[in-house]
C-alpha positions in Angstrom: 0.0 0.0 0.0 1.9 3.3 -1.0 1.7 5.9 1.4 -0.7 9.2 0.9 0.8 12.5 0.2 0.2 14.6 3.1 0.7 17.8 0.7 -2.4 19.4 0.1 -3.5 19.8 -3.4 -5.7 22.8 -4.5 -7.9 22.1 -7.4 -8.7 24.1 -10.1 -12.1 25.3 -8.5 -10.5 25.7 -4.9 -8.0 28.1 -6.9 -9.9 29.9 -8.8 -12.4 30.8 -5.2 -8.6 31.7 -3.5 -7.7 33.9 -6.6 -11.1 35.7 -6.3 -10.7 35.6 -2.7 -7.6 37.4 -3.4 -9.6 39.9 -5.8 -11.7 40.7 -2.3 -9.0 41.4 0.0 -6.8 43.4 -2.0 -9.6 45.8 -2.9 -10.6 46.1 0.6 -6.8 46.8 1.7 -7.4 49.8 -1.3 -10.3 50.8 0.2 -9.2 50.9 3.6 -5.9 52.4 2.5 -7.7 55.3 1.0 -10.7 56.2 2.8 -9.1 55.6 6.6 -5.5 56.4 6.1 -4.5 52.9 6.8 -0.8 51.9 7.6 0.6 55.3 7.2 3.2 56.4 9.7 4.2 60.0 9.7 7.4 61.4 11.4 8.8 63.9 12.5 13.1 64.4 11.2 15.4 66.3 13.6 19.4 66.6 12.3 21.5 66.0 15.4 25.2 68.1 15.1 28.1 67.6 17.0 31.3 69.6 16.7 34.7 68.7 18.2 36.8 71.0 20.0 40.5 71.0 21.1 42.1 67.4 21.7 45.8 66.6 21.9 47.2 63.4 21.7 47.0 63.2 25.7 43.7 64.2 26.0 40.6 63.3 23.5 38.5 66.5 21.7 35.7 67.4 23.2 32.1 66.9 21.7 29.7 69.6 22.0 25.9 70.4 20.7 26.5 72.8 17.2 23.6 74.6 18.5 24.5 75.3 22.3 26.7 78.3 23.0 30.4 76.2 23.6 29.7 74.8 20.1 29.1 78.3 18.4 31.9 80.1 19.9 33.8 77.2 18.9 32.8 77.3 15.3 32.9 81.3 15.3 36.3 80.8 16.7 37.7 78.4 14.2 38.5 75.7 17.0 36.3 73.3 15.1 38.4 69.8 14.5 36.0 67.6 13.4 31.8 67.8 12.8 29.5 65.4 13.1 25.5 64.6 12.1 23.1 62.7 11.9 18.7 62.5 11.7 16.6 61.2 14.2 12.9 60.8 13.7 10.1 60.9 16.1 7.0 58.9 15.4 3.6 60.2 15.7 0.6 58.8 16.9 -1.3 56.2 14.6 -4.2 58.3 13.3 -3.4 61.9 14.3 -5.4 64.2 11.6 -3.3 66.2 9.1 -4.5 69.4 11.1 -2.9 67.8 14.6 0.4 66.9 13.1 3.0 69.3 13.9 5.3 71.2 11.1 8.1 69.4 9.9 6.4 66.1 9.6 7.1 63.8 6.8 5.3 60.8 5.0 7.5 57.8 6.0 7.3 55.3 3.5 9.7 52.6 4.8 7.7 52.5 8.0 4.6 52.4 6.4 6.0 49.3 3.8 6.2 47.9 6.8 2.9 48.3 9.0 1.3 47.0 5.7 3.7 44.0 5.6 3.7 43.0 9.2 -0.9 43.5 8.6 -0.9 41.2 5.5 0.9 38.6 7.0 -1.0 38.4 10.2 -3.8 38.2 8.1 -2.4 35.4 6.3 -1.2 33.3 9.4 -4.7 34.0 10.9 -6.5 32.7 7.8 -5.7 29.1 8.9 -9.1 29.2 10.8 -10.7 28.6 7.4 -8.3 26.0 7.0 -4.5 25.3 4.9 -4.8 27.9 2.2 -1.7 28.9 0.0 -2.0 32.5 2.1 -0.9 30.2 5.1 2.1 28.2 3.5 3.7 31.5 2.1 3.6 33.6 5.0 4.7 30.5 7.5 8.1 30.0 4.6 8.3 33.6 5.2 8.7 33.2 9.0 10.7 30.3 9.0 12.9 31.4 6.5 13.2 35.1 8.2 13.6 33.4 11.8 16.2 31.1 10.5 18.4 33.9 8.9 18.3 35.8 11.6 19.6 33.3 13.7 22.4 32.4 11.7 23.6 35.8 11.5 22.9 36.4 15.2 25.0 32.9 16.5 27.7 34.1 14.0 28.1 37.5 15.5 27.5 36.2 18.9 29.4 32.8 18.7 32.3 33.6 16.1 33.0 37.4 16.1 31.9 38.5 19.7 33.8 35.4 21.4 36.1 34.0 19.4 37.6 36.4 16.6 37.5 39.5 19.1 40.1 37.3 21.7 42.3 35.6 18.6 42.3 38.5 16.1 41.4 41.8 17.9 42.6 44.5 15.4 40.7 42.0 12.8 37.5 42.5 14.3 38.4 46.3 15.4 38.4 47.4 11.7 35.8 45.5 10.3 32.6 45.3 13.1 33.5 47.1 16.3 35.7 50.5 15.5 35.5 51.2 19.3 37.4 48.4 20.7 39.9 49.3 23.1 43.6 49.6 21.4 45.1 47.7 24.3 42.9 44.5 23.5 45.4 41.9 23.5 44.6 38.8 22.8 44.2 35.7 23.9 45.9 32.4 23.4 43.4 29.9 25.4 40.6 30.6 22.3 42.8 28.7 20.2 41.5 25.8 21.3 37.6 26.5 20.8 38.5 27.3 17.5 40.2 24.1 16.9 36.8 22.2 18.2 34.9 24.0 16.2 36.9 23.1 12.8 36.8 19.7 13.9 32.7 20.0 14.6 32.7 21.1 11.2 34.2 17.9 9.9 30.8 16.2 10.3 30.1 17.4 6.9 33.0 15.9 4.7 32.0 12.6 3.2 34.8 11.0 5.3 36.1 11.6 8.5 32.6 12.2 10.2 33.7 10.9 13.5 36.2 13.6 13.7 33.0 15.6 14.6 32.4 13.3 17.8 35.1 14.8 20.2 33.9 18.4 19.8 30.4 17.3 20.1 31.1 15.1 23.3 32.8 18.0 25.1 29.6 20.5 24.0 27.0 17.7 25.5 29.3 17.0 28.6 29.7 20.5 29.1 26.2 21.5 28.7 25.0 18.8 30.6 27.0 19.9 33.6 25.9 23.7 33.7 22.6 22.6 33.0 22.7 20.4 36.3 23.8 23.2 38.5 21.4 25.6 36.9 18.3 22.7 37.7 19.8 21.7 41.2 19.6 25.3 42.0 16.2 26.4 40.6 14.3 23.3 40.8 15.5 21.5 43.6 16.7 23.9 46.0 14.7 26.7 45.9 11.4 24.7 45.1 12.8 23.3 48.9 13.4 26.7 50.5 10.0 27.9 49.3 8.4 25.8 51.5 10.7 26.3 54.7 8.3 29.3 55.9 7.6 30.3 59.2 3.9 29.4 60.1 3.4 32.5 62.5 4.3 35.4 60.2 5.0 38.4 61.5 5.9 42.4 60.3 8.9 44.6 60.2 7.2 45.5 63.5 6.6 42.2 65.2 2.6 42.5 64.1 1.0 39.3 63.4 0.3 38.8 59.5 -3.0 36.4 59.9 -3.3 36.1 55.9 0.5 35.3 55.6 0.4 32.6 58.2 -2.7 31.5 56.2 -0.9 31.1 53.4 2.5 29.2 54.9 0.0 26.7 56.4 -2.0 25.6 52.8 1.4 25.3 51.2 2.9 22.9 54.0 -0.4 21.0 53.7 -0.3 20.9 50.6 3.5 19.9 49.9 2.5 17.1 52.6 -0.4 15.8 50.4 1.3 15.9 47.4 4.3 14.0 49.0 1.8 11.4 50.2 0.5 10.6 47.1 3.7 9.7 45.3 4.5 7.7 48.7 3.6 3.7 47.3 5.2 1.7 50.1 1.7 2.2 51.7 -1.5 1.5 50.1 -3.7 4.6 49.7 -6.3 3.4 52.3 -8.5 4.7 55.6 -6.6 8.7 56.5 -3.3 7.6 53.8 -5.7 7.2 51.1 -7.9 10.7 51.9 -4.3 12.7 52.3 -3.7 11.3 48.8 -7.0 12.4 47.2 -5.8 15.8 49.1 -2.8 15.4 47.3 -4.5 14.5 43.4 -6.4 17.7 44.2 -3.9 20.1 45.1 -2.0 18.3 41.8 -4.6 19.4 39.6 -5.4 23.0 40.9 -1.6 23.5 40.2 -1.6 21.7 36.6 -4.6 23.8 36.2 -3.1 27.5 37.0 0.0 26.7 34.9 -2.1 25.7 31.4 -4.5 28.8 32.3 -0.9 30.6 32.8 -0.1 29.4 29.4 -3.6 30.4 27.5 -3.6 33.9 29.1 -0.1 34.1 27.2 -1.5 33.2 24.0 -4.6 35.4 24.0 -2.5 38.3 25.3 -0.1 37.7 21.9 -3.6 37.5 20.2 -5.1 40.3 21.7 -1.5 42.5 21.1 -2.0 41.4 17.1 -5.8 43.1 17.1 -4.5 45.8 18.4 -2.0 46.1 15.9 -4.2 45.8 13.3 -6.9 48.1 14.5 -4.9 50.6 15.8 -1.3 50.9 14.2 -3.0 49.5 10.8 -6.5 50.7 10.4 -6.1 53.5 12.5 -9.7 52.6 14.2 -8.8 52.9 17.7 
């Protein structure tokens, strides 16, 4: 029996209602974009100048404001020895009517390229409530894909240039990412020996010679396997442990008596109790063992029960963030 294609096919009539579909949207996107200003971002440019005065080879120049009074008597005093400038912009608010928006302000069209990206492909992950749809597929390439670059890049700069070229090759890495590296980086001898696991990890590739790969990669698991321990120990064990090592008569800064407090340390040493009765199995769960057990199953669930509403909450507040993107940064309805 040959296995089914889990790829979905779209007919001829389920592309032609997608195309048209298509047809829909796009004219409501005009629509919208025309009659409530949708997805356009307006700013507000503001050159920022910077004029250098004095500096020896002892001490550095100084960098003042052009516009405050040590930079014009500097430049009407010809001690200017080196200028420098740059724009900021300042976003207005989504929405604000021509007549609000101060003078100065600018139509910003890379901003607004992307307010309408960042809308059309929420729309498009979101249209998998009507079920897989080409709209889906491309916009889920996109984020993998985009995700996935950025990560590379990010690891390299992080892992290779940041860590490893910065302590083997510092005027290297001085002249081509980070001008503002200190001149008396020296560097260091002991990273020679990360970078010789690393071209040995990338020996997994070759067609021969794979197992070369295998030292590197048994250091990195050992390695990680051993922070990772601590890190557990210390979080999960031992805190989880001194959380429920409270005092049962709480009291203030003042000696007052904290009733709700004290409340609270006594349901968590009952419940720890419970809990730890219920995983006890040397002792069938019978007569007062077998009650403290159900106590036990109970307090389980109440606490499986807050974490997955913990995790829904999340959700719906990414959900609820993405309609207010779209109804307020994007339509401009809110």
């Amino acid at each position: 029996m040959s296995q089914q294609d889990s790829t979905p096919n779209f007919e001829s009539g389920s592309l032609i209602g997608w195309i048209v579909g298509l047809v829909i949207i796009i004219a409501g996107m005009a629509v919208a974009a025309v009659m409530l200003d949708a997805g356009q971002v307006w700013v507000v440019p503001e050159t920022q100048s910077y004029v250098a005065t004095g500096g020896t080879v002892d001490a550095p120049a100084d960098w003042v404001a052009a516009a405050s009074d040590a930079g014009k008597a500097a430049s009407s005093s010809g001690g200017v020895v080196a200028e420098s400038s740059w724009v900021t912009v300042t976003q207005l608010a989504s929405g604000m009517p021509e007549a609000d928006r101060p003078a100065g302000a600018v139509f910003s069209v890379n901003r607004t390229i992307g307010i309408w990206l960042a809308a059309i492909l929420t729309l498009c992950i979101m249209s998998f409530l009507v079920g897989d749809n080409p709209f889906y597929k491309t916009a889920e390439a996109i984020v993998v894909g985009a995700s996935a670059a950025y990560w590379m890049v990010y690891s390299f700069y992080t892992g290779i240039v940041d860590k490893l070229l910065v302590n083997l090759s510092p005027g290297l890495v001085r002249a081509w990412t980070t001008p503002g590296l200190a001149e008396d980086y020296d560097w260091n001898w002991i990273y020679i020996i990360p970078l010789i696991l690393s071209v040995m990890l990338i020996c997994r590739l070759l067609p021969t010679g794979g197992w070369i790969a295998r030292w590197p990669l048994a250091f990195i698991i050992g390695a990680t396997a051993g922070f990772r321990l601590l890190a557990h120990i210390e979080s999960d064990f031992l805190l989880q442990i001194k959380g429920t090592i409270t005092s049962l008569w709480a009291v203030d800064a003042t000696g007052a008596f904290e009733f709700w407090n004290s409340i609270g340390a006594i349901i968590i040493l009952l419940g720890v109790l419970c809990c730890l009765v219920y995983f006890f199995f040397s002792m069938e769960h019978k007569g007062a063992v077998g009650k403290t057990a159900r106590a036990g199953i109970f307090v389980l669930m109440v606490t499986f029960g807050a974490a997955f509403g913990l995790t829904v909450m999340g959700r719906i507040t990414l959900l609820s963030e993405r309609f207010d993107f779209l109804f307020k940064d994007w339509l401009h309805l809110l």
